[in-house]
C-alpha positions in Angstrom: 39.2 -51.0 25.0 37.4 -47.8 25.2 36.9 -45.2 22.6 38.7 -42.4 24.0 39.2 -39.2 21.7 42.8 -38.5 20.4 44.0 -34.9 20.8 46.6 -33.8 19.5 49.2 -30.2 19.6 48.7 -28.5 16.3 50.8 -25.2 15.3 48.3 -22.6 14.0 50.9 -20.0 13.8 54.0 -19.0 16.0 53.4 -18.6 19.4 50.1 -19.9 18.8 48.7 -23.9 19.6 44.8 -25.6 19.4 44.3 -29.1 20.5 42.7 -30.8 17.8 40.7 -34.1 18.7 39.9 -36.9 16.1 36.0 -36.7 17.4 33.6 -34.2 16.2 33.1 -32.7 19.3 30.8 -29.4 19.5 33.0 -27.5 22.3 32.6 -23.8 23.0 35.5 -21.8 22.0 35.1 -19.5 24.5 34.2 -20.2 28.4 32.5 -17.0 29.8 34.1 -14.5 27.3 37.2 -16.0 27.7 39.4 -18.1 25.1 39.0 -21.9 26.3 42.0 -23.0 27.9 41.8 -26.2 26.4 39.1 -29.2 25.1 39.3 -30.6 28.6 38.1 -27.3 30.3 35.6 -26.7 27.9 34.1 -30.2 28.7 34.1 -29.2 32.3 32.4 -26.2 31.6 29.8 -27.8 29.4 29.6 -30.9 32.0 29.0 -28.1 34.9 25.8 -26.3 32.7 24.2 -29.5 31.7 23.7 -29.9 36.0 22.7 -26.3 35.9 25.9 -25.5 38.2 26.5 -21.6 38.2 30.5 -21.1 37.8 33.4 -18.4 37.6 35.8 -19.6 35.0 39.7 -18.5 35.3 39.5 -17.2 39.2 42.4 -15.5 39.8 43.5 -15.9 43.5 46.0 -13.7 45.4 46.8 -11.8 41.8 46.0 -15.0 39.3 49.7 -15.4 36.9 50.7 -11.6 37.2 52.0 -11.7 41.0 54.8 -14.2 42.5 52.5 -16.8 44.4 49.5 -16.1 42.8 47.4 -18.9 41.0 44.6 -19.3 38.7 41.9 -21.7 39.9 40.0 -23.2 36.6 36.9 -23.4 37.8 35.1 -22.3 41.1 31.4 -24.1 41.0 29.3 -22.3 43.0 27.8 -25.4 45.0 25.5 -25.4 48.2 26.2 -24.5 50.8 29.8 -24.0 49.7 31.5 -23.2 46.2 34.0 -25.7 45.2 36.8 -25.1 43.6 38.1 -27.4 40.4 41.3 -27.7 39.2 41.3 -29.0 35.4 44.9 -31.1 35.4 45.7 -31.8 31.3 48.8 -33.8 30.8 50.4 -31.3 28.4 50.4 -28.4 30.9 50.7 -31.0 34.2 53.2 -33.3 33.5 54.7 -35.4 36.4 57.6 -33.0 36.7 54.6 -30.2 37.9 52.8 -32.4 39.8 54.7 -31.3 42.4 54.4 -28.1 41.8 50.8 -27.9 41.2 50.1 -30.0 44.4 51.7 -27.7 46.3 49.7 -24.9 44.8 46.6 -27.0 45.7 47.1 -26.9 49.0 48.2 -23.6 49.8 44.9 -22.6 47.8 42.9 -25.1 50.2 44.7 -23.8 53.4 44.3 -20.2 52.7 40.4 -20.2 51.9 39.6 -23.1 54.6 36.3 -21.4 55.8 35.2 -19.7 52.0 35.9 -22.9 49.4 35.0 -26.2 50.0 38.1 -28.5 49.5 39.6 -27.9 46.2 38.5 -30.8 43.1 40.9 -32.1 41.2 39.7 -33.5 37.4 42.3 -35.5 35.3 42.8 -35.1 31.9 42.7 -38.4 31.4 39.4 -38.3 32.7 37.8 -35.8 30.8 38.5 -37.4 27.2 34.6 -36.9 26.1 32.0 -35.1 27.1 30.2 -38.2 28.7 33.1 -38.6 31.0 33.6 -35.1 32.3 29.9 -35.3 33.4 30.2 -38.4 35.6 33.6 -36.7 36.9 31.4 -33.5 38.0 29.0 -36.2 39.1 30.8 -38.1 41.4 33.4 -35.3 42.8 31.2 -31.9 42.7 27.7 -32.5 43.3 
């Protein structure tokens, strides 16, 4: 079996939570001035700069998490000829009770920006458990 890093929910202080990982991992801990949603996301991000992909992290779409219906897209790469949007899918925050939910989301997001996005990427966390694995994800599903 696989190596696969550990990670794990650790309290810093109320209200507050880091995902700790049994690997040394160097991961940035912030993603374009912004706090790194998680270890996964930060692989993404580092897995999209090491193919020199160009990227808007945290796109907030139709109002992001302050309006009713709103969303907040991960990643948008900004591919040729089209920028695709990626959707960074961690088991703590997408459990199977929001896969619903989030698949839903998904394709309102791909319905309503047709002609602008190219069809949206979804990355598993379970995919993205080094930093070796997120770029062959980004590999095979954005490039």
């Amino acid at each position: 079996m696989a190596d696969v890093a550990q990670e794990s929910i650790v309290r810093i202080e109320p209200g507050f939570y880091s995902l700790q990982s049994s690997e040394d991992e160097e991961l940035p801990e912030y993603i374009q001035g912004k706090t790194a949603g998680s270890k996964l996301e930060a692989r993404v991000a580092l897995a999209l700069e090491y193919y020199d992909i160009d990227y808007i992290y945290q796109y907030n779409f139709n109002g992001g998490n302050q309006i009713r219906g709103g969303q907040v897209i991960d990643f948008i790469a900004k591919t040729v000829p089209i920028w695709t949007p990626i959707y960074v899918q961690g088991e703590y925050w997408h459990s199977k009770k929001q896969e619903y939910e989030d698949t839903i989301k998904i394709r309102e997001f791909a319905r309503a920006t047709r002609s602008v996005f190219a069809d949206p990427v979804v990355l598993r966390g379970k995919d993205l458990q080094t930093l070796d694995s997120a770029k062959l994800q980004i590999k095979e599903k954005v490039i």
